[in-house]
mmCIF file of the C-alpha atoms, coordinates in Angstrom:
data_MODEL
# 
_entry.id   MODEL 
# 
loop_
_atom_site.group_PDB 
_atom_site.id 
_atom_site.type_symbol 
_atom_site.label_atom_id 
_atom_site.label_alt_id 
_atom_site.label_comp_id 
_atom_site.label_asym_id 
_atom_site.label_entity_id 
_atom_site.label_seq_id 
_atom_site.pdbx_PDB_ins_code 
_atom_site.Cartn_x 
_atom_site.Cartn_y 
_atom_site.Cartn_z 
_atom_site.occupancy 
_atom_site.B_iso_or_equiv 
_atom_site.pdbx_formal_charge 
_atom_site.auth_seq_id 
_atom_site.auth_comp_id 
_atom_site.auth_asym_id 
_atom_site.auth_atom_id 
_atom_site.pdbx_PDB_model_num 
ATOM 1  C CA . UNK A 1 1  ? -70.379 88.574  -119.549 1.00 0.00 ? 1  UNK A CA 1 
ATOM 2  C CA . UNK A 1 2  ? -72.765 86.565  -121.527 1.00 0.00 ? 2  UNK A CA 1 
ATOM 3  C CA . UNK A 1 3  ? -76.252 87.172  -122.371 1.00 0.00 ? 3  UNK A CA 1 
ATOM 4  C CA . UNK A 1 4  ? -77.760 84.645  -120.009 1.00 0.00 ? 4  UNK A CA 1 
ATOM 5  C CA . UNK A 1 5  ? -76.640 85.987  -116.889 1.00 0.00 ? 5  UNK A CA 1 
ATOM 6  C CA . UNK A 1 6  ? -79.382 87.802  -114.979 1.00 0.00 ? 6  UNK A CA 1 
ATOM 7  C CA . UNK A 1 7  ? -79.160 91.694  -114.973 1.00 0.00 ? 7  UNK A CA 1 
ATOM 8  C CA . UNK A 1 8  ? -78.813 91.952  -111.012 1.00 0.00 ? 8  UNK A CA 1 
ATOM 9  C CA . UNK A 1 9  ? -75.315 88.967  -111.180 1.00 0.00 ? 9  UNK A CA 1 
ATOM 10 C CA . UNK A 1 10 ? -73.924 91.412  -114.108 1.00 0.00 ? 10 UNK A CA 1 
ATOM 11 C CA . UNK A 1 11 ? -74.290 94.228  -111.063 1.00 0.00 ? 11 UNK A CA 1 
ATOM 12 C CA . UNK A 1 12 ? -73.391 93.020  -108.333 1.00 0.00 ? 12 UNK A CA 1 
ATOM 13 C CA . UNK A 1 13 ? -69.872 91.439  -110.334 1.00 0.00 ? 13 UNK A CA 1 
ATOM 14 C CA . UNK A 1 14 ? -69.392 94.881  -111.904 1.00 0.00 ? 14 UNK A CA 1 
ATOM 15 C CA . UNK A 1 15 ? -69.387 96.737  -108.038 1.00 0.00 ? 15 UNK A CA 1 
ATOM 16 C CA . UNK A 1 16 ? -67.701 94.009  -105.912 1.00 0.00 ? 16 UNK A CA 1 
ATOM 17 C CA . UNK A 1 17 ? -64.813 94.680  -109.234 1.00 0.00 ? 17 UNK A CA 1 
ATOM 18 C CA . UNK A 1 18 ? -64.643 98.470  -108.731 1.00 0.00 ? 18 UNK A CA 1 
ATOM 19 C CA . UNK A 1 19 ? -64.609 97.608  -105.028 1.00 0.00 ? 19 UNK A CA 1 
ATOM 20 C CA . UNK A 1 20 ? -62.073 94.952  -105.651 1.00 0.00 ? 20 UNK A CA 1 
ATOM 21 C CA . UNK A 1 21 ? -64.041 92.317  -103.289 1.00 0.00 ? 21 UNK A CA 1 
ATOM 22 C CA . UNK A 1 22 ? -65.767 89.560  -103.884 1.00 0.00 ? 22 UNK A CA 1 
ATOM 23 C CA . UNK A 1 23 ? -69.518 89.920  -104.865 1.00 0.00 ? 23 UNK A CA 1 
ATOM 24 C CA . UNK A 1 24 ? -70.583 87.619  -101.776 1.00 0.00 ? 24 UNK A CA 1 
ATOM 25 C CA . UNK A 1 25 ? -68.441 90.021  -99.270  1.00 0.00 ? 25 UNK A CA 1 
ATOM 26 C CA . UNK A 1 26 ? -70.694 93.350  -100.892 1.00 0.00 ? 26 UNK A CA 1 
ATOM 27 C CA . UNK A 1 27 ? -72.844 94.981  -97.761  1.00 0.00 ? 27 UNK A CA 1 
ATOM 28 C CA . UNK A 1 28 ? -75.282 95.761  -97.805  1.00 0.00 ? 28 UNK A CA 1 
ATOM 29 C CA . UNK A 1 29 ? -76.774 92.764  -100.163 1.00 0.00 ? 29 UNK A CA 1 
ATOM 30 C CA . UNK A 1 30 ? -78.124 94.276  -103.619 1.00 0.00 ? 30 UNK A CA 1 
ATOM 31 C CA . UNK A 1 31 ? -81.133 92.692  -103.341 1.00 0.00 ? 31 UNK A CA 1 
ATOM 32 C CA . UNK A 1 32 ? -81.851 94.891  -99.812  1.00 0.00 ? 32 UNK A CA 1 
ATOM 33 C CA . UNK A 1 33 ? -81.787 98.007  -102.353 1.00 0.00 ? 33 UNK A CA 1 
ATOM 34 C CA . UNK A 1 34 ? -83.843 96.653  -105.038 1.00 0.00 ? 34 UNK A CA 1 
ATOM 35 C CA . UNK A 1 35 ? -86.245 93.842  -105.898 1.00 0.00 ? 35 UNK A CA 1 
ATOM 36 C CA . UNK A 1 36 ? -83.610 91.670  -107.594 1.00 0.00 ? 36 UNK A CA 1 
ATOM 37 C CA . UNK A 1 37 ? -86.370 88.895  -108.932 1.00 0.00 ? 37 UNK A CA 1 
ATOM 38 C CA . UNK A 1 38 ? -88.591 91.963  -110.575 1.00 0.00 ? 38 UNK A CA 1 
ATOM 39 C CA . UNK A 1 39 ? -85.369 93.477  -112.204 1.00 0.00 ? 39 UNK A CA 1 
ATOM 40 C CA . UNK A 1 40 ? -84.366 90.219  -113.699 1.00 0.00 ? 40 UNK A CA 1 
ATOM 41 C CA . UNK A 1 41 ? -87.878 89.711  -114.651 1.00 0.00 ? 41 UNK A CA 1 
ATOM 42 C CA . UNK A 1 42 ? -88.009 92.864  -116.540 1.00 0.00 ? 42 UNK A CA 1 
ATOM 43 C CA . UNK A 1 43 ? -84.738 91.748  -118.912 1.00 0.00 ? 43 UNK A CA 1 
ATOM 44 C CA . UNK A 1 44 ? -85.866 87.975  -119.393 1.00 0.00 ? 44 UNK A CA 1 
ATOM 45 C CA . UNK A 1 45 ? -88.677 89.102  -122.100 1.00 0.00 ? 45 UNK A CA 1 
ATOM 46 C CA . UNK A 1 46 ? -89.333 86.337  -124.269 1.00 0.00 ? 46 UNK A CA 1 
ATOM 47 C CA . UNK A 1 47 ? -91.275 88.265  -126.168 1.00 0.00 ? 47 UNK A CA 1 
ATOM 48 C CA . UNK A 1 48 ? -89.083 89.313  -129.172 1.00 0.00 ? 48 UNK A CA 1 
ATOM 49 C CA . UNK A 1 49 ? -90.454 92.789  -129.577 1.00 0.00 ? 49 UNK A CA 1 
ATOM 50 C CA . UNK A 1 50 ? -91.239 93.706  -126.099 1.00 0.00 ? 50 UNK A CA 1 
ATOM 51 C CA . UNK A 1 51 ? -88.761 96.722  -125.090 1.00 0.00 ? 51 UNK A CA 1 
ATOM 52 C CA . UNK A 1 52 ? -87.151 96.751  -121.591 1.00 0.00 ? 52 UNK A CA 1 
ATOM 53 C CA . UNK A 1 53 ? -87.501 100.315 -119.883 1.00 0.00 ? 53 UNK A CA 1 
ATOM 54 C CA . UNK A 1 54 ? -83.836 101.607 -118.614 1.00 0.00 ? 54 UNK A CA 1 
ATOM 55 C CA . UNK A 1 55 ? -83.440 102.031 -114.942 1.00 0.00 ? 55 UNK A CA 1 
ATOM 56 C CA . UNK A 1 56 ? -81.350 103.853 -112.863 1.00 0.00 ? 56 UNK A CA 1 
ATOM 57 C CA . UNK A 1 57 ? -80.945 103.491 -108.691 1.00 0.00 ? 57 UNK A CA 1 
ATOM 58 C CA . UNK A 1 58 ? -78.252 104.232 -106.476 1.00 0.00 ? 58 UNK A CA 1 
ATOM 59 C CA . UNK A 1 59 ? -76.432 101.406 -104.324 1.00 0.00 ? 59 UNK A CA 1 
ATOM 60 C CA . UNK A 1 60 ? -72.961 101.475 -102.576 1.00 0.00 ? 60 UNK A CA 1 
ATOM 61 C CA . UNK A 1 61 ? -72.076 105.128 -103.572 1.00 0.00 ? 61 UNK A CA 1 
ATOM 62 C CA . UNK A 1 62 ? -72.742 104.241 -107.389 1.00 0.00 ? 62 UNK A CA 1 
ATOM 63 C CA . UNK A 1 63 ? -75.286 105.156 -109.664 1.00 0.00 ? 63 UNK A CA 1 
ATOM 64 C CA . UNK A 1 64 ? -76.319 102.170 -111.776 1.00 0.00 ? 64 UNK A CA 1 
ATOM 65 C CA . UNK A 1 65 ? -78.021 102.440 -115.045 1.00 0.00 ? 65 UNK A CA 1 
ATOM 66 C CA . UNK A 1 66 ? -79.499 99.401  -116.816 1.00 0.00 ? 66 UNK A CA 1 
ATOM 67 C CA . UNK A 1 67 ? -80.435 100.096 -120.607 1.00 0.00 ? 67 UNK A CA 1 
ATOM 68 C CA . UNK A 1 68 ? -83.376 98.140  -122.585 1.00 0.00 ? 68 UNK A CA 1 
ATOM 69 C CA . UNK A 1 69 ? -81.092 95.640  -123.772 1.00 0.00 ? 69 UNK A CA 1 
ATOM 70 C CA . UNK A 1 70 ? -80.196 95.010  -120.285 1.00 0.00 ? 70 UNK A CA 1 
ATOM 71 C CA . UNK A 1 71 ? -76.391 96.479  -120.345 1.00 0.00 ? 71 UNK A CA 1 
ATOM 72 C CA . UNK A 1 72 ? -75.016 97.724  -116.773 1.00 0.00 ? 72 UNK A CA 1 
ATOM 73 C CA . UNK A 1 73 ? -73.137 101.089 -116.314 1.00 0.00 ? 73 UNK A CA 1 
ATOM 74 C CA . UNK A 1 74 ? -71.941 101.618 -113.017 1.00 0.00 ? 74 UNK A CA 1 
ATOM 75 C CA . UNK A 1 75 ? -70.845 104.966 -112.638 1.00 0.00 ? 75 UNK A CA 1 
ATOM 76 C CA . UNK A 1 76 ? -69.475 106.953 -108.922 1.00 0.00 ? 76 UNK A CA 1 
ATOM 77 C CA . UNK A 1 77 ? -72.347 109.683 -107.438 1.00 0.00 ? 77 UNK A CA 1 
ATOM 78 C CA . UNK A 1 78 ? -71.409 113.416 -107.916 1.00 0.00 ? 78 UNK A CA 1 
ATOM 79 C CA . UNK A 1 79 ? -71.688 114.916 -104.372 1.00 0.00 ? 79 UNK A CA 1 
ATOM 80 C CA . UNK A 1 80 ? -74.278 117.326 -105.011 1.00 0.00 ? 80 UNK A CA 1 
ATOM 81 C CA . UNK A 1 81 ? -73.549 119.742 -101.648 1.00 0.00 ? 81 UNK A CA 1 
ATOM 82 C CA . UNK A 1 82 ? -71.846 121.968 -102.820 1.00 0.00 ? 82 UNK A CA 1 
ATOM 83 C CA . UNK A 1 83 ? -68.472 122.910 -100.851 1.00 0.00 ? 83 UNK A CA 1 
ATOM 84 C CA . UNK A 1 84 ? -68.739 125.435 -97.682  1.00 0.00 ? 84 UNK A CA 1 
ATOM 85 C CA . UNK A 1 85 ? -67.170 128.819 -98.056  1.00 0.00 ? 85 UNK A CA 1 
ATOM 86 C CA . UNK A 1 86 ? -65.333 130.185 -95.503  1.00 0.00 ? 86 UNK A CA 1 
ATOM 87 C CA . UNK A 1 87 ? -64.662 134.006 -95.446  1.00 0.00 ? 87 UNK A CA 1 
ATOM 88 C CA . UNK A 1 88 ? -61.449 135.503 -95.020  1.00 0.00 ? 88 UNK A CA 1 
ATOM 89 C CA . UNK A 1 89 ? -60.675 138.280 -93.183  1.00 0.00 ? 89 UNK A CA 1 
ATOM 90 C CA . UNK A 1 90 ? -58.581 141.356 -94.539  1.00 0.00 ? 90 UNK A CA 1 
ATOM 91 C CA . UNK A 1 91 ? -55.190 141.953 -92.694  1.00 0.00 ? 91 UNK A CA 1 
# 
């Protein structure tokens, strides 16, 4: 991906991959999640020296984590319930 391309296109091509659709056939939208125009806006500094913050939200069962130089990582949720236990009885 090159440098130009807005932060929220790099996402949504990196999730419709792992979900091996196209990024048009993605529900719900991204931009229903998050304000795509202010996320872009944050990574289109032209100020040389200004410092993007990183952020981190959850959309389609991924967490998604963009760093200060506006790299994506898309990485699955960890299911934090844990597991039930079921008791056993003795014979």
């Amino acid at each position: 991906m090159n440098n130009t391309q807005s932060v929220s296109l790099k996402i949504v091509e990196k999730v419709a991959k792992r979900e091996q659709v196209s990024p048009e056939e993605l529900r719900p939208p991204l931009h229903s999640v998050i304000d795509t125009d202010a996320l872009d806006s944050l990574y289109q500094s032209t100020i040389s020296d200004r410092r993007s913050p990183e952020v981190e939200f959850e959309y389609k069962g991924y967490t998604v984590t963009v760093d200060s130089t506006g790299d994506v990582d898309i990485r699955h949720q960890v299911s934090t319930v844990e597991p039930t236990k079921q008791s056993c009885d003795p014979l």
